[in-house]
C-alpha positions in Angstrom: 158.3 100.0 37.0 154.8 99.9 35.4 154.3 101.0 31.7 152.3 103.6 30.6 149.2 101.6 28.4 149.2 102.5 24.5 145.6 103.2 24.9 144.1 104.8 27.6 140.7 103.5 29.6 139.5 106.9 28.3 140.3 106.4 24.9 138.9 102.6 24.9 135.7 104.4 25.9 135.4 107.5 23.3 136.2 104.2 20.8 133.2 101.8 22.3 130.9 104.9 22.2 131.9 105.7 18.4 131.4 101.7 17.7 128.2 101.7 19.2 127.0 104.8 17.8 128.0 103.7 14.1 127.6 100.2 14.5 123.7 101.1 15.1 124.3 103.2 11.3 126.3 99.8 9.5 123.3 97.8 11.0 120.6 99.6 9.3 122.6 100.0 6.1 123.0 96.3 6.4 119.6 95.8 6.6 118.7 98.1 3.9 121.5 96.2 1.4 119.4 93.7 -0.1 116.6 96.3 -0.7 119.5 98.5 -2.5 120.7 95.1 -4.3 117.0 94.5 -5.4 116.0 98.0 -6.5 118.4 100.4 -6.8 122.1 98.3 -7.4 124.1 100.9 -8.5 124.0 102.8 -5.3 125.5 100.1 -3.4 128.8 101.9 -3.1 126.9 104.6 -1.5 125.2 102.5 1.1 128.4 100.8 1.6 130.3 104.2 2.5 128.6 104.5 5.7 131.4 101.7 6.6 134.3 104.6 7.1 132.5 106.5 9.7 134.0 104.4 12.7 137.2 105.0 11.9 137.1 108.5 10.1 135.3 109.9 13.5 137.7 108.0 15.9 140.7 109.6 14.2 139.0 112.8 14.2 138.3 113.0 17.5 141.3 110.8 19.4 144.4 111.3 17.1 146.2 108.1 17.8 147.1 104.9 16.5 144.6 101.9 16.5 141.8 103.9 17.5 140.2 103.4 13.8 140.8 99.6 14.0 139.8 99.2 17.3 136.5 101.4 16.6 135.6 99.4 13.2 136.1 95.9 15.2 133.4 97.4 17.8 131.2 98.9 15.2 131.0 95.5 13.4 130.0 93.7 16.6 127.4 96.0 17.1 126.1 95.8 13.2 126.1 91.8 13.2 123.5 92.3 15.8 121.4 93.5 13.1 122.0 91.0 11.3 124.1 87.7 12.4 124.4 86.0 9.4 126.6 88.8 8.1 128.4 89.1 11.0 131.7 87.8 8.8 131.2 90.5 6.4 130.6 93.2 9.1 133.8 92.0 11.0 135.8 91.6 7.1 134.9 95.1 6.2 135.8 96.8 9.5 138.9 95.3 9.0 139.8 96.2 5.9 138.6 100.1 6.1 140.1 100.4 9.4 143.6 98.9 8.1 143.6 101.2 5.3 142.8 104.6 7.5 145.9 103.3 9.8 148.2 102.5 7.2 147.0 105.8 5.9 148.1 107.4 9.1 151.0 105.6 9.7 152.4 107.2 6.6 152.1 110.3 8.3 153.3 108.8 11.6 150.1 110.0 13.0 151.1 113.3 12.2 148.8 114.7 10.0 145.3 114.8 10.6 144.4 117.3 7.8 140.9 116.7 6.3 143.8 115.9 3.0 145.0 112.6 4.9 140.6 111.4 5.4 139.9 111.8 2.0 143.0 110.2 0.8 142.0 106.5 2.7 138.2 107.1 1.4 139.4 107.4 -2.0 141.3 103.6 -1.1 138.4 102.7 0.0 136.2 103.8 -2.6 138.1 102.1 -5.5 138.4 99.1 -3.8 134.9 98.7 -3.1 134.1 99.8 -6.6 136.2 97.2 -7.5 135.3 94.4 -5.5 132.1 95.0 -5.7 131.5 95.2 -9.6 133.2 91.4 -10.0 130.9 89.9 -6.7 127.6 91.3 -7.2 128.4 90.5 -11.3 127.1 94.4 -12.0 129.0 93.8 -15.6 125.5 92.2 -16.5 123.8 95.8 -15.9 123.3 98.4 -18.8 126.3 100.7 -19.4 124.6 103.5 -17.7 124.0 101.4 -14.4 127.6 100.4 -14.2 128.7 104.4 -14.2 126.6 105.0 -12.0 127.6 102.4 -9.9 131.4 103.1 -9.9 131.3 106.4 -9.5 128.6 106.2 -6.4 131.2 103.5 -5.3 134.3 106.1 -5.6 132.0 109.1 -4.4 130.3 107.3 -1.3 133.3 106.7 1.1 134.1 110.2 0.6 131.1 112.0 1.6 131.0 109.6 4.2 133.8 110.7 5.4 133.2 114.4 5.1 130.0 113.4 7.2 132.6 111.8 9.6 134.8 114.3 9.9 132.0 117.1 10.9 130.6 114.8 13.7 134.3 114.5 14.8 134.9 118.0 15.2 131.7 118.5 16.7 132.1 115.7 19.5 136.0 117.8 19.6 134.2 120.6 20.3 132.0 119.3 22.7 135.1 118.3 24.2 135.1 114.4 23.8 139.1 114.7 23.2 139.7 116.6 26.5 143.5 115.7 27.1 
């Protein structure tokens, strides 16, 4: 007796297109990160947000488990093009942001997809990369003001992101991408 698969050739595909389409995005912000590190470093966080759109739209638009993971892992192929010597990073973060929107969702049991549940995971995300992000890049050496700015950029930019996410999700829903 054959199985029915978890995923879908369908599904695979809406998640491929959604990597692709916001891999190209991760690749320019990677290319724009050390220019942000150079001249504007609190922002960071903001220009690290763009990281949740994979995920956020792939959950928008497909409702099921391991679409955000498997759309992140795509996305970050498609972003190391941009730049290979991050690929690691690229390929680290996808995983980490696409872990935290399923574990997210699998508190719901993939049951609630209000906007509620999205913002929830950026908010995750956006402390741990504030986080992370203040120890690596040593932003404790900037002026008091700078290091606001930075955190709540940090906190801020995953969920705007997100809200960004979740209008080209229903959009694409709309446009009937999620056809069952």
């Amino acid at each position: 007796m054959a199985r029915t698969p978890l995923l879908s050739t369908r599904v695979l595909l809406v998640c491929a297109a959604i990597g692709v389409a916001t891999g190209i995005v991760g690749g320019i912000a990677g290319v724009l990160t050390p220019f942000v590190l150079i001249t504007a470093a609190p922002a960071y966080g903001l220009l690290l947000g763009v990281h949740v759109l994979p995920g956020i739209i792939a959950q928008e638009v497909l409702r099921q488990p391991l679409v955000a993971l498997i759309t992140h892992v795509i996305a970050a192929l498609v972003s190391s093009a941009f730049n290979p010597a991050w690929a690691l990073r690229f390929i680290g973060t996808a995983l980490l942001f696409g872990a935290i929107q399923e574990g997210v969702a699998a508190l719901t049991r993939y049951r609630a997809w209000g906007a509620w549940r999205f913002f929830i995971s950026a908010a995750v995300i956006g402390v741990i990369v504030a986080v992370v992000v203040f120890f690596v890049a040593h932003l404790g050496s900037l002026p008091l003001w700078a290091q606001i700015t930075y955190l709540a950029l940090s906190l801020l930019g995953p969920i705007a992101w997100t809200a960004l996410g979740l209008g080209v999700g229903s959009a694409l829903g709309r446009a009937g991408v999620a056809r069952r």
